[in-house]
C-alpha positions in Angstrom: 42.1 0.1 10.5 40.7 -0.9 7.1 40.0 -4.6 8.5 38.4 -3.3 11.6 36.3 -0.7 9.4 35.5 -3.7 7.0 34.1 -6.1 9.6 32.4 -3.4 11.8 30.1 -2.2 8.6 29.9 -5.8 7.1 28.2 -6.9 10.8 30.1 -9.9 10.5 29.4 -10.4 14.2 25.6 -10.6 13.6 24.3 -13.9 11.9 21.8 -11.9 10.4 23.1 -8.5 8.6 21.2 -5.8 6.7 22.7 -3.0 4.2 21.3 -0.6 1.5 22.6 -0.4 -1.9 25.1 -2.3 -4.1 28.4 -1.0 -2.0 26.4 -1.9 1.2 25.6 -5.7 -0.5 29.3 -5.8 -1.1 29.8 -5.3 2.7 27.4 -7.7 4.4 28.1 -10.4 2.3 31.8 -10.4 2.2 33.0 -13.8 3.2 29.5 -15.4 3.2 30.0 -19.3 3.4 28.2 -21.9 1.2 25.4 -22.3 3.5 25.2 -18.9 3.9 22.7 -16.6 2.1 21.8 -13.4 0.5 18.7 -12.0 -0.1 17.9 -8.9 -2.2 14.7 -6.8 -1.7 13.5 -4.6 -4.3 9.5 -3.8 -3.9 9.3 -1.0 -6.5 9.5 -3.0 -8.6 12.3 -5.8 -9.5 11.8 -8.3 -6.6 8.0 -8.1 -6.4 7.9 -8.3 -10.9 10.6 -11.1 -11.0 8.1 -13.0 -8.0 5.1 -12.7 -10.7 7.6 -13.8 -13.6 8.5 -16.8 -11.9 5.1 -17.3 -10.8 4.2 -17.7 -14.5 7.1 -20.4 -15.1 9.4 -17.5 -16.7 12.6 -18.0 -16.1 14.5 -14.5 -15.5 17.9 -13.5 -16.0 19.1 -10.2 -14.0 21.0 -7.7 -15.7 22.4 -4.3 -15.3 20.0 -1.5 -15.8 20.9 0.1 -19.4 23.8 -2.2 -19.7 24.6 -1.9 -23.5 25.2 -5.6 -23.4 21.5 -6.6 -22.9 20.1 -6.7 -25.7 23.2 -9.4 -26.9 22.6 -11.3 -23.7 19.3 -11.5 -24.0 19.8 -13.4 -27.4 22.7 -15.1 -26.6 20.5 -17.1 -23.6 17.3 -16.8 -26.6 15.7 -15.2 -23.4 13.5 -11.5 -24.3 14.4 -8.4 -23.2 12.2 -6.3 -20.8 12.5 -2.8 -21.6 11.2 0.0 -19.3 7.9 1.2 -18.4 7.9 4.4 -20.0 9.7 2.9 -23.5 6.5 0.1 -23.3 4.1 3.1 -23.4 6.0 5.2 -25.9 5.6 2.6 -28.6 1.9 1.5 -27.7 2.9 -1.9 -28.0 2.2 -4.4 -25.2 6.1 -5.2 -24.1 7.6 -7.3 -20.9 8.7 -4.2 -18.4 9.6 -3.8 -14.9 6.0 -3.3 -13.9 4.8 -5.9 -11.9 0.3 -5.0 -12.8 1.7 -5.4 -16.8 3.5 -8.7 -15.4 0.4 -10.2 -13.5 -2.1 -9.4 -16.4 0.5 -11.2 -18.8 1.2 -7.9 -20.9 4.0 -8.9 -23.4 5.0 -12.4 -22.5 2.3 -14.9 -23.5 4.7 -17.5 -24.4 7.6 -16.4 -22.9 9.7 -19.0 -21.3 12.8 -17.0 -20.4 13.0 -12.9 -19.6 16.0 -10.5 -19.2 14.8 -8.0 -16.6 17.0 -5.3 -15.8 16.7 -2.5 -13.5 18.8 0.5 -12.3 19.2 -1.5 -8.6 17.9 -4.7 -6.9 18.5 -6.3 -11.0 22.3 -4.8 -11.0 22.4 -5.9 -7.9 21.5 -9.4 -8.4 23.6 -9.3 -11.2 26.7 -8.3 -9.4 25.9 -11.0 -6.3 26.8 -15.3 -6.7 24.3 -17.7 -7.7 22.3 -18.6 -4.5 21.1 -15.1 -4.0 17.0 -15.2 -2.9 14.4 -12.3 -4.4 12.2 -11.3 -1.2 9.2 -8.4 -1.2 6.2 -8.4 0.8 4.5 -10.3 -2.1 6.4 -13.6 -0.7 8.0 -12.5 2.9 6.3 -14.8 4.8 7.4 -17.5 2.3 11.1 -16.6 2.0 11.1 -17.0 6.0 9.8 -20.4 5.8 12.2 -21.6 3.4 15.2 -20.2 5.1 14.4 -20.0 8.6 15.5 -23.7 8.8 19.3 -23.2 7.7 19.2 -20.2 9.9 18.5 -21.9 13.0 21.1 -24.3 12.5 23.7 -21.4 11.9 23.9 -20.2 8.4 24.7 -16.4 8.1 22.1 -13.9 6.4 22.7 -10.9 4.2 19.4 -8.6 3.9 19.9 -6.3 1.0 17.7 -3.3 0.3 17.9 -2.2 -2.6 17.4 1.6 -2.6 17.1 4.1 -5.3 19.1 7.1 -7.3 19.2 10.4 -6.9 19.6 12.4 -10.4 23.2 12.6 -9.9 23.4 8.6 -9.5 23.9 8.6 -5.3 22.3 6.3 -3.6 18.7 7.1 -1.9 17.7 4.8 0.6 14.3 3.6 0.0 11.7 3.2 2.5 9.5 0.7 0.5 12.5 -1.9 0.6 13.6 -1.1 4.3 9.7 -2.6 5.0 10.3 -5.5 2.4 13.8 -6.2 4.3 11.3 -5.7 7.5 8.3 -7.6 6.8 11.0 -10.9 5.7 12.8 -10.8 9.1 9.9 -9.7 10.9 8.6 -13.2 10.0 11.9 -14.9 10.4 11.9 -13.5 14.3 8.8 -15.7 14.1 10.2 -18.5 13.6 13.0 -18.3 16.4 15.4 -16.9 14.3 17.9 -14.6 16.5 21.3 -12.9 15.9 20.0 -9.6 14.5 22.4 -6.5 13.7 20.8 -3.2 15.1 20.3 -2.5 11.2 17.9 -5.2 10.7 16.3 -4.6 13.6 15.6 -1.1 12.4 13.9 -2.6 9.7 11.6 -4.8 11.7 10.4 -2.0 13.6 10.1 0.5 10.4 7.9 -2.8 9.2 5.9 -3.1 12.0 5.1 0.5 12.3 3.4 0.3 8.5 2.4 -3.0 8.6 -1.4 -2.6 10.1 -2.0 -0.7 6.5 0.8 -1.2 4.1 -1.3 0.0 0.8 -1.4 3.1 2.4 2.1 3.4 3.1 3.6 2.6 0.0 1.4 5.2 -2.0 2.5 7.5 0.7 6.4 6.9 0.6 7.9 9.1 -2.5 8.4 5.8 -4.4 5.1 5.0 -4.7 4.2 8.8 -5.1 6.7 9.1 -8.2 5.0 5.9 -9.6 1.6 6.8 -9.1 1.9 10.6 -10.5 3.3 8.8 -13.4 0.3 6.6 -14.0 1.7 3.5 -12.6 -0.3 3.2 -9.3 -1.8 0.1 -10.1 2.5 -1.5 -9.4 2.2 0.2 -6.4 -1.0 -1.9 -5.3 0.3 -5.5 -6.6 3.4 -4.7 -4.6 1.2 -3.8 -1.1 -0.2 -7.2 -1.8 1.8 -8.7 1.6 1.9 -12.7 1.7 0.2 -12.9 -2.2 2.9 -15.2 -3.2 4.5 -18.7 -2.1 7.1 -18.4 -4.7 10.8 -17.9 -3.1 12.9 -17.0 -6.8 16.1 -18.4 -6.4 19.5 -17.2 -8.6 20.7 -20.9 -10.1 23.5 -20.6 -12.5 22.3 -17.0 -13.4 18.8 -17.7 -13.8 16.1 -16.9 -11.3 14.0 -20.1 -10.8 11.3 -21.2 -8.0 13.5 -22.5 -4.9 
C-alpha cells in the first residue's frame, strides 16, 4: 500500500508533475533520472530575487531559512550573507535581503560576486533538492520553457515545485502567487507542444490563465502580496508581476545558482 500511495502522489505516471511544499518536492521528484528535471517556484520572493541576483553576475548559494549554519557557510564559500528584509531595515544599513526591488536597485551588493540567500521555503527547498534543480517565476517563465521544452519533448520527466508558505505554527500554506508562477512556466511549455500533464499542473495552468490578463493586480490581491505590501514592501510585489522581464534561467551547479 505504501508503494502504491508513493507513486500515486509522486504522479510518476505523468511526464510532467506538480506539488506544493518541501514534502510535496520530495514526492514528485523521487526517482527523477539524469535528464530529468526539477524546477522550484518561489515568486514572493526567492525565485524572482535569485533571477535579479544572477542577472547581476552574482553567484547565489541556497540555504535553509535561519539555519544557524549560515553565517559559517557563507564564509566558508567567501560568499555574503543576505539577511531578511525586516533585519535590513532595523539597522538602517543598505544589506543584500530577500527583496527582489533592494536586489534590482543593487542595495547592498555593489561588488558582490557570490550571495548566500536563504528563505523559510523555495531557498530550503533548493537546498534540500540535487544540483540540476532550475529557479522559475513569472520574471523568466517564458524563458525556462524555452530552455527546457526541448529535453521535454524528447522524454525527460518534469517536477514543478511551488513553493508555498507557513502558517504561524510552521504548516504549510499553499500559496497562490507560486501556483501562477508554476502556471505561467507550463502554461508556456503547453506552447511549445509539451504534453503529459498531471491534473495538478493542469490546475495550475488554468489558475494562471485565469490572472494572467492582469497579474499586477492579482498578486497585490492574493494575501502574499497583501502581507508584503501592509508591511511596506509593495514595490517586491511589482518587480515580481513583471511576467517575461527576464531571459535568465538560474541553474543549481555544484551548489551554486548560475545562468543555464
Amino acid at each position: 500500500m505504501a508503494e502504491v500511495r508513493a507513486a500515486a502522489h509522486g504522479q510518476s505516471s505523468y511526464a510532467v508533475r506538480l506539488e506544493v511544499g518541501p514534502t510535496g518536492a520530495a514526492a514528485v521528484t523521487a526517482g527523477l533520472g539524469r535528464d530529468d528535471v526539477a524546477v522550484v517556484v518561489d515568486v514572493l520572493s526567492f525565485t524572482t530575487t535569485l533571477g535579479v541576483a544572477v542577472e547581476r553576475g552574482i553567484e547565489v548559494r541556497p540555504c535553509r531559512w535561519r539555519d544557524q549554519r549560515a553565517a559559517a557557510y557563507a564564509v566558508e564559500h567567501d560568499a555574503v550573507l543576505a539577511v531578511g528584509r525586516f533585519e535590513a531595515a532595523s539597522v538602517g544599513v543598505r544589506l543584500p535581503t530577500l527583496s527582489p526591488a533592494a536586489m534590482l536597485r543593487g542595495d547592498g551588493v555593489e561588488g558582490v560576486e557570490r550571495l548566500v540567500l536563504p528563505s523559510p521555503n523555495g531557498s530550503s527547498i533548493c537546498a534540500l533538492l540535487a544540483d540540476g534543480v532550475v529557479a522559475a517565476s513569472l520574471r523568466n517563465a517564458t524563458a525556462a520553457a524555452d530552455a527546457l521544452a526541448p529535453a521535454l519533448r524528447q522524454g525527460s520527466v518534469l517536477a514543478v515545485v511551488a513553493s508555498g508558505e507557513r502558517w504561524p505554527d510552521g504548516s504549510l500554506r499553499p500559496a497562490a502567487e507560486d501556483v501562477w508562477g508554476a502556471g505561467a512556466l507550463l502554461a508556456a511549455l503547453l506552447e511549445r507542444g509539451v504534453t503529459g500533464l498531471s491534473p495538478e499542473a493542469e490546475l495550475a495552468v488554468a489558475s494562471w490563465r485565469a490572472v494572467a490578463g492582469d497579474p499586477v493586480v492579482a498578486l497585490h490581491a492574493c494575501a502574499g502580496g497583501r502581507e508584503l505590501a501592509a508591511a511596506g514592501f509593495g514595490a517586491d510585489v511589482d518587480v515580481a508581476a513583471e511576467v517575461d522581464a527576464s531571459t535568465v534561467v538560474p541553474v543549481l551547479v555544484g551548489g551554486v545558482f548560475v545562468a543555464g
